[in-house]
N, C-alpha and C positions, 0 to 999 in steps of 0.2 A: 803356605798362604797364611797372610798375619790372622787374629781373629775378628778385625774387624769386616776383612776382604769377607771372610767366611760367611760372616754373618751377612751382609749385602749379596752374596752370591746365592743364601738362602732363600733371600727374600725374593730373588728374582725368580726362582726355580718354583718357588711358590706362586706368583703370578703368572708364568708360562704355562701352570696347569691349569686353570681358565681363560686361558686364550680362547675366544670364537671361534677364530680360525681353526681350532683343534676339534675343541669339543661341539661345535653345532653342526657340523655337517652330517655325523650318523643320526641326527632325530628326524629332519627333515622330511616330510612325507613324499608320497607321491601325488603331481599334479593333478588337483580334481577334474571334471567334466567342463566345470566353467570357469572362473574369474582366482585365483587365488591375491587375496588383498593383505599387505604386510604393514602392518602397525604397530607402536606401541613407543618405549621409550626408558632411558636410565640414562646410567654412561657409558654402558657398553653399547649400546643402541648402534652408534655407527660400526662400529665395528662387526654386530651383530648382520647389521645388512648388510656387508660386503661378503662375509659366511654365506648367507642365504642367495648374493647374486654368484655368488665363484662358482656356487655348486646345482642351481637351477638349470634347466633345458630352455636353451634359446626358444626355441619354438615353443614354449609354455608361457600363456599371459603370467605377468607379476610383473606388477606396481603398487607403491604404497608411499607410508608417512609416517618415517623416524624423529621424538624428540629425544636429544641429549645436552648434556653439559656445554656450555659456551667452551671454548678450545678443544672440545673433544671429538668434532666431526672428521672425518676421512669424506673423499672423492667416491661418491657411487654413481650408478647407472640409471639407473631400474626405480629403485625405492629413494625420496627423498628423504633428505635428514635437514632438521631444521635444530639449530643451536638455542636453548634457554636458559635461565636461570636457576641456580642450585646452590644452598636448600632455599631460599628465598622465592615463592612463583614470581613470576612477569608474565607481559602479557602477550610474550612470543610463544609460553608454554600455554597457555589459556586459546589463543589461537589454534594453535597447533591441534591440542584436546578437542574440540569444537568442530575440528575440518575432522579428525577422527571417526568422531560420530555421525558425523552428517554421511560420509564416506561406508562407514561399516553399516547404514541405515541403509545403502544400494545394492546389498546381496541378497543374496537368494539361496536355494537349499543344495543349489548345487555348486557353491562356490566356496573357498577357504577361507576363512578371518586365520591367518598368521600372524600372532601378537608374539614380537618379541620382550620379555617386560628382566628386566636389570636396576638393582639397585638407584637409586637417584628420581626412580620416575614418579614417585607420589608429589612431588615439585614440579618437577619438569612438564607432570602432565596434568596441572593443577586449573582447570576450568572450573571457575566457583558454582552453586548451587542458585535456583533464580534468587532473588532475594539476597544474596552474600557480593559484597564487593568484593574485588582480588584485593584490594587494601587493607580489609578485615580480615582477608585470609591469610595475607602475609603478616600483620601484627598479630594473630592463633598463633601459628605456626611458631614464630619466634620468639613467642615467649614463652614455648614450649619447651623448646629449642633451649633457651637458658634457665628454664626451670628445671633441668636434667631429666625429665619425660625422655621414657623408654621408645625406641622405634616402635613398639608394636602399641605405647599407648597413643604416641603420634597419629600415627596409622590408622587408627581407632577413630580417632577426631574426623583425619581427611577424609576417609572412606565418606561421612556424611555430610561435606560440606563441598565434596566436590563430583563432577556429572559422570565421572567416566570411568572412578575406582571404585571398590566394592563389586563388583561382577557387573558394574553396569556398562562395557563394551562389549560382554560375549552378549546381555538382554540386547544394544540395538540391532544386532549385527539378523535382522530377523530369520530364524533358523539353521543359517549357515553351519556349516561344519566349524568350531574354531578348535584351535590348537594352540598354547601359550609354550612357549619354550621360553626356562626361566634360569637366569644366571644369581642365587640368594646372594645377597647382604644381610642376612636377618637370620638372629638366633633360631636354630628348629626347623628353619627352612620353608616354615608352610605360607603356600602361595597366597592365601588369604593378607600376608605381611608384606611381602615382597613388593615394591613400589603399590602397594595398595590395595593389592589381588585385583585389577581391573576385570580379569573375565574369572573370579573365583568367587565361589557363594561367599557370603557375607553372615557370619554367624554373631555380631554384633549389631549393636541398634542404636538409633541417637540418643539412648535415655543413657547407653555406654558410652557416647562418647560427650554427654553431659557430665557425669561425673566423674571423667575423665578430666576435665576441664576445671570441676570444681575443686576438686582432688589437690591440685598445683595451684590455687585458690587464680585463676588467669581472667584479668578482668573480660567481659563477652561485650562485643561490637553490639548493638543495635542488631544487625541482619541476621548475627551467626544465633543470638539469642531467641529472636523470633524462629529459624529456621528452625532447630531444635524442640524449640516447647512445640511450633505447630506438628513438626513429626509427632512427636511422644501422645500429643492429643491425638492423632489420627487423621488430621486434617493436610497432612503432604505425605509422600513416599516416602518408602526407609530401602536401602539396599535389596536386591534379592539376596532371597536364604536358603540354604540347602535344601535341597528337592525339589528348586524351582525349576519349572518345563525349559524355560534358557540355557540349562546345562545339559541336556538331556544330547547333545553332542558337542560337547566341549570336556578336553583334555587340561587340565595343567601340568605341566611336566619344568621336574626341575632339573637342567643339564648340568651347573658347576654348581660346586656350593663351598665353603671353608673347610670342612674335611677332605677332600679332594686335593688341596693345597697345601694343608699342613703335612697330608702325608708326604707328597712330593718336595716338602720339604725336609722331612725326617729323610726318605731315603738320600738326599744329597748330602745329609752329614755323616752318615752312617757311609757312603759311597767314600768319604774324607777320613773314613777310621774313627768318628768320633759318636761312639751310642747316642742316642738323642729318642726324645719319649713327648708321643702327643698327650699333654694330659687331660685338654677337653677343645673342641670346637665353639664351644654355647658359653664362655665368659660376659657378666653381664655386673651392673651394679656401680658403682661411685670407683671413679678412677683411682683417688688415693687409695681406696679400701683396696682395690684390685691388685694395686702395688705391693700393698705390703702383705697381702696372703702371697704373691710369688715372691717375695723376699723370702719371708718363712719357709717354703719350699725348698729354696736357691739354699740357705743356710742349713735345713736339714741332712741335704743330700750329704753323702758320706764317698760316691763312688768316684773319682775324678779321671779323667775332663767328661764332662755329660752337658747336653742341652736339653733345655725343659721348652715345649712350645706351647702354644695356646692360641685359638681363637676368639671370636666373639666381637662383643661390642660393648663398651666400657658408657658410661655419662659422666659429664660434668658440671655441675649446679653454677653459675657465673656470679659474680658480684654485679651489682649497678655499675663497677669501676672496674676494666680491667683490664688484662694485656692481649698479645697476643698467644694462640697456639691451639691447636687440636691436641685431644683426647692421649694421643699415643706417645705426645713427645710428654703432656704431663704426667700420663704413667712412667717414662723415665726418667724423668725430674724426681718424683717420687721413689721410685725405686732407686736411685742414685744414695739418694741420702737413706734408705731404709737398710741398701749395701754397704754403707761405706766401710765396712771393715772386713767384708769376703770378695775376694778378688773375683770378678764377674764382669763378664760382656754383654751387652743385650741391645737387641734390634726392637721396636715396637713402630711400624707402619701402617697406612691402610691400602690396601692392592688396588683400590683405583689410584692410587699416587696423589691424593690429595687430603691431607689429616684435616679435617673441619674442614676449614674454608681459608684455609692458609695455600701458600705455594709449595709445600713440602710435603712427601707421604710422610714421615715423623722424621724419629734419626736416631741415634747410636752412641751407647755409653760404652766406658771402661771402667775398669779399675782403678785408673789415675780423673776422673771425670771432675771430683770433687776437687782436685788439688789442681789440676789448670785451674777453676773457675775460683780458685781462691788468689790463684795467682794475677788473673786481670779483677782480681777485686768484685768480684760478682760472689752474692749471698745468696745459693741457692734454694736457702728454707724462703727469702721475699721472694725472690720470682717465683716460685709455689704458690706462696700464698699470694700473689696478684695475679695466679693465672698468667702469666709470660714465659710458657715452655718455649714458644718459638727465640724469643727473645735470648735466652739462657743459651740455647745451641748455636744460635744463629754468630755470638759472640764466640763460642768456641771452635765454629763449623765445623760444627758436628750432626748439619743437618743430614737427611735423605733428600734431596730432590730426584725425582724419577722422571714428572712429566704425568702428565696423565696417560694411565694403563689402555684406557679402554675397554677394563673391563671391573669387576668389585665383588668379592668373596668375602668383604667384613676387613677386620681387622688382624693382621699377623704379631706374634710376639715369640723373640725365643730367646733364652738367657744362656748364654755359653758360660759352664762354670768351670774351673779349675784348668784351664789351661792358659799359659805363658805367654 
């Protein structure tokens, strides 16, 4: 197998070990006395609910209300799925949020809130605060978004400026039993990040996600400005906080997460004959930077053929002016040129199969990557510096298109070194 096969066969093996289908069906409880209600939302979301209907008992009430990703629904029964916008809210995810609550506001103490919550859903399940337009939450959001703001400072922000994250669907859901089963996208894993921790205490406050805000100097809407000072003064609510009576039967449990993946991608190189070494799940930080500490790695290594993987979650700070591409393809644009002179493969994707908000999960260098693109006349230090990863591969094709996974463990990355 060439080494580019290798590496895409990697990437697969890595996504099939958060497949739903696999991993949700051992968490699943047993059906309570009353009503079990399934909610919540990412991009694994549909997928998540056909888990939850393959393996329920006919005869056990279950219905509910999945948001995810616009192209990312599947056919259910039981549980609806309603398609929205990502990372951008709209106002099919703001509905959606709102029937949530109204919904988790009709149980009782003998019935289940089953929140499935997956990456993508701090958007998807984006119902503003009273006072905040969805207009002012999507220019937050987005200039957050290109101020290269970390997921969890994001997160930070949404948690208080919208009705349903920060633990406030296991507060309406009035005493039920709930249960979260969580598929991460989020360095560390803690459910508090995870599309927003909806039914997770909330160990932050809006004076955090003020300076949060202020931090990446983001100019404040009107609503979202008001909304905040009035928290901080005490004159609106703030999230519930650890030790609140709300959790006092509520679970978060997390099922898949990027360690789980990366390993099952190391045993498939290792299954091919070729040693391979996880050397962290929790990558974070400015994409070029990220690139050129694994170049230094890649260049280090002494032992050949070896693969080095990596997870995480990289940012990228944007110009007012720029191209196209996610995070992963401009890690190997980056790392392109920080290799160009040790012969190296590398795959960088993200396992929901969509790098940013392009149509490709990233794509796949060589050793010759630099010498095509000199050959159709393309300078790969410009399309760097204008942000145009997509652009750079997409002339080489050399993208990854997968399609959307249906499911998101973060970011994959592995550099095949010294082999032929």
């Amino acid at each position: 197998m060439n080494p580019r096969e290798l590496l895409l066969e990697s990437f697969r093996a890595a996504v099939a070990a958060a497949d739903p289908a696999i991993i949700l069906p051992p968490h699943l409880p047993a059906p309570p006395r009353g009503r079990t209600l399934v909610v919540g939302g990412g991009k694994a979301a549909a997928s998540m609910a056909a888990a939850v209907e393959a393996h329920w008992p006919d005869a056990a009430p279950l219905s509910g209300l999945l948001v995810t990703r616009y192209q990312h629904g599947l056919p259910t029964r039981r549980i609806e799925v309603v398609e929205a916008s990502h990372p951008l809210p709209d106002g099919r995810g703001e509905e959606a949020a709102l029937r949530m609550l109204d919904m988790a506001g009709q149980l009782g103490p003998d019935d289940l809130l089953l929140a499935l919550i997956s990456g993508g859903g701090s958007s998807l399940l984006a119902a503003p605060v009273e006072g905040v337009g969805l207009k002012e939450l999507r220019q937050v959001t987005k200039a957050l978004l290109n101020a290269g703001a970390t997921i969890h400072d994001i997160n930070t922000v949404r948690k208080h400026l919208t009705r349903l994250s920060g633990g406030r669907l296991t507060q309406a859901a009035n005493g039920a039993r709930t249960l979260a089963l969580i598929i991460s996208d989020v360095v560390g894993d803690d459910p508090t990040h995870i599309a927003s921790g909806p039914c997770a205490p909330d160990p932050t406050t809006c004076a955090d996600a003020l300076e949060r805000l202020q931090r990446f100097g983001i100019a404040l809407p009107t609503g979202v400005r008001h909304h905040l000072e009035a928290c901080i003064a005490g004159a609106g609510d703030d999230t519930p906080k650890p030790g609140h009576a709300c959790f006092a039967h509520t679970e978060n449990r997390v099922i898949g997460s990027a360690q789980d993946s990366l390993k099952a991608a190391c045993n498939y190189f290792e299954q091919q004959g070729i040693p391979a070494v996880v050397l962290t799940d929790s990558v974070s930080g400015d994409t070029v930077a990220v690139a050129k500490q694994h170049a230094a790695l890649a260049r280090a290594v002494k032992a050949h053929p070896i693969v080095l993987i990596s997870g995480g979650e990289t940012t990228v700070t944007l110009r007012p002016r720029h191209g196209r591409g996610g995070r992963n393809a401009e890690f190997l644009l980056a790392l392109a040129l920080e290799l160009a002179d040790t012969p190296t493969w590398a795959i960088a994707c993200d396992t929901d199969g969509i790098d940013g908000s392009e149509d490709n999960a990233g794509a796949v260098i060589g050793p010759d990557t630099l010498l095509h693109a000199r050959e159709r006349g393309l300078d790969a230090s410009v399309y760097l510096a204008a942000h145009d990863s997509h652009g750079f591969f997409s002339a080489l094709g050399d993208l990854v298109v997968s399609g959307p996974t249906r499911t998101n463990v973060n970011d994959y990355r592995a550099l095949l070194i010294g082999l032929d």
